[in-house]
NUMARGU-120220 format. One record per residue (C-alpha): x, y, z; residue in one letter. Coordinates in steps of 0.25 Angstrom, whole numbers. Each point is the difference from the previous one (the first is absolute). Example, Ala and Ser with C-alpha at 12.3 -4.5 7.8 and 13.67 -1.06 7.14 Angstrom:
# residues 2
> 49	-18	31	A .
> 6	14	-2	S .
This chain:
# residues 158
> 0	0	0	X .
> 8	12	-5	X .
> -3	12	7	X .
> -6	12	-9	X .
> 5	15	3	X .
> -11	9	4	X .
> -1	15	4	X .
> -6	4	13	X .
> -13	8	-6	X .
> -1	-14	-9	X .
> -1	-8	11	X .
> -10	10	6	X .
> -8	-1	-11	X .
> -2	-12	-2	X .
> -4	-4	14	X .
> -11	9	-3	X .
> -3	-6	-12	X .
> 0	-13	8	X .
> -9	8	11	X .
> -10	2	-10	X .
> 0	-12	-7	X .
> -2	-9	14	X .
> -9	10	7	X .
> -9	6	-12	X .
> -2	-6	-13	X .
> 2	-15	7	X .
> -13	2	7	X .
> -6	9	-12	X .
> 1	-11	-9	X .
> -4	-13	10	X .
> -13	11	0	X .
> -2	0	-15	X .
> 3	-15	-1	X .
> -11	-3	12	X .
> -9	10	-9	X .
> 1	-7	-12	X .
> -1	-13	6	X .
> -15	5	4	X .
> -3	0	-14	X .
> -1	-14	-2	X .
> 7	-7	-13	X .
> 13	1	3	X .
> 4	-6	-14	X .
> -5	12	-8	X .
> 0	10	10	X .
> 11	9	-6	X .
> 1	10	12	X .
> 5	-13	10	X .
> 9	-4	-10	X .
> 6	16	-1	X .
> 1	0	16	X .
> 6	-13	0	X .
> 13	3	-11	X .
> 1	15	9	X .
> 1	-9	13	X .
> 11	-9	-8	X .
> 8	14	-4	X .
> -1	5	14	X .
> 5	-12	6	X .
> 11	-3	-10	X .
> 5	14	4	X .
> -1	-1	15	X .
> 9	-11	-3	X .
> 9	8	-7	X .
> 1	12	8	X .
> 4	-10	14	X .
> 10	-7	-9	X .
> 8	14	-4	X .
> -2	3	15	X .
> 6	-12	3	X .
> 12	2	-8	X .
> 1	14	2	X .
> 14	7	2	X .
> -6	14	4	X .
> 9	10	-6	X .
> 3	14	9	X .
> 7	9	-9	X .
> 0	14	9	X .
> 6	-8	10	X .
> 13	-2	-9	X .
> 10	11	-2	X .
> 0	5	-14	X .
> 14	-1	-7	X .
> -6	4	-14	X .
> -1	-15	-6	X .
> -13	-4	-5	X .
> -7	-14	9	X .
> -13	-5	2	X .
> -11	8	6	X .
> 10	13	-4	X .
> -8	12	-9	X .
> 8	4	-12	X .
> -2	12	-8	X .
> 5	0	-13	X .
> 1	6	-14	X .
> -3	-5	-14	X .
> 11	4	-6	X .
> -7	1	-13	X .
> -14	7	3	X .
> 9	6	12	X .
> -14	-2	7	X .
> 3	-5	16	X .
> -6	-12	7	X .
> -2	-4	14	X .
> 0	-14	2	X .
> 0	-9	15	X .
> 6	-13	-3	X .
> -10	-11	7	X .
> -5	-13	0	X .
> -8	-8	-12	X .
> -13	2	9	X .
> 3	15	3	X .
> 2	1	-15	X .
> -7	13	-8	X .
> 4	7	-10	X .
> -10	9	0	X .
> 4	5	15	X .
> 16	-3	-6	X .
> 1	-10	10	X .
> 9	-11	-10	X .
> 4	-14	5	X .
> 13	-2	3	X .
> 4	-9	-10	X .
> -8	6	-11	X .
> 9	5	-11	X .
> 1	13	7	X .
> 1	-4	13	X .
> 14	-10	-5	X .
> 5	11	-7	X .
> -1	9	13	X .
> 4	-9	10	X .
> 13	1	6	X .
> 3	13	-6	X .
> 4	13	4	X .
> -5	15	1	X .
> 6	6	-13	X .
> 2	-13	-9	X .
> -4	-2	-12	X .
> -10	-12	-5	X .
> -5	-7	-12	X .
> -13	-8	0	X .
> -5	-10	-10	X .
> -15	3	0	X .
> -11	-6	-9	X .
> -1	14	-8	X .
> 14	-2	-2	X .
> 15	6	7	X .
> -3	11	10	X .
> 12	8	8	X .
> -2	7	14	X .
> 9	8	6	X .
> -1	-2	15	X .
> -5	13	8	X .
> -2	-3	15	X .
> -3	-12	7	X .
> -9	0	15	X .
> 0	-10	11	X .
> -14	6	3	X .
């Protein structure tokens, strides 16, 4: 069982995923079942059928969720002291060296992982290429839209 690095607020979150999973939609959904099975043919009754493969996807995650928990190797950046190089849970800013446009991205685990809030895995493309390197350095990345190179800005241990 290899442990899997997680941030502090990842592991945060996904407690209270876990929460609102055990403590809300569990009960919500043995409700809609109980409801359905008041209907009488369960065969063709396409609501029980519904609530039953919602019960299967919440139960798949819980199991899911406690198994990341379990594995867990909670990550505390502020508590390091920052020397400039780039690790996981660090906050990088860098800039595209050919738009010059400048990105903030916190290097976090696969199930912290959005792209839309920059939050990249660590061993994306991105994540590799950043890794280990240092405030000021220069980096090439591989990325399906092609070659792309960022000059490294800042990084934060926040």
């Amino acid at each position: 069982m290899e442990k899997e690095p997680i941030t502090v607020s990842g592991l945060q979150n996904l407690k209270a995923e876990l929460e609102d999973l055990k403590n809300i939609q569990r009960p919500k959904i043995v409700e809609a079942i109980a409801e359905a099975r008041s209907h009488g043919d369960l065969k063709e009754n396409a609501e029980y059928h519904a609530a039953k493969e919602q019960q299967a996807l919440i139960e798949s995650r819980v199991i899911a969720i406690n198994d990341i928990i379990a594995r867990a190797n909670v990550i505390d950046v502020t508590k390091i002291e920052n020397d400039g190089k780039v690790i996981f849970g660090s906050t990088v800013k860098v800039q595209d060296l050919e738009t010059d446009k400048k990105i903030s991205y916190r290097l976090v685990g696969q199930d912290e992982a959005d792209i839309k809030r920059n939050l990249i895995f660590f061993k994306s493309p991105i994540g590799k290429a950043l890794i280990g390197k240092n405030k000021g350095e220069m980096i090439s990345v591989t990325t399906p839209s092609g070659e792309r190179n960022f000059e490294i800005l800042d990084v934060e241990y926040i």
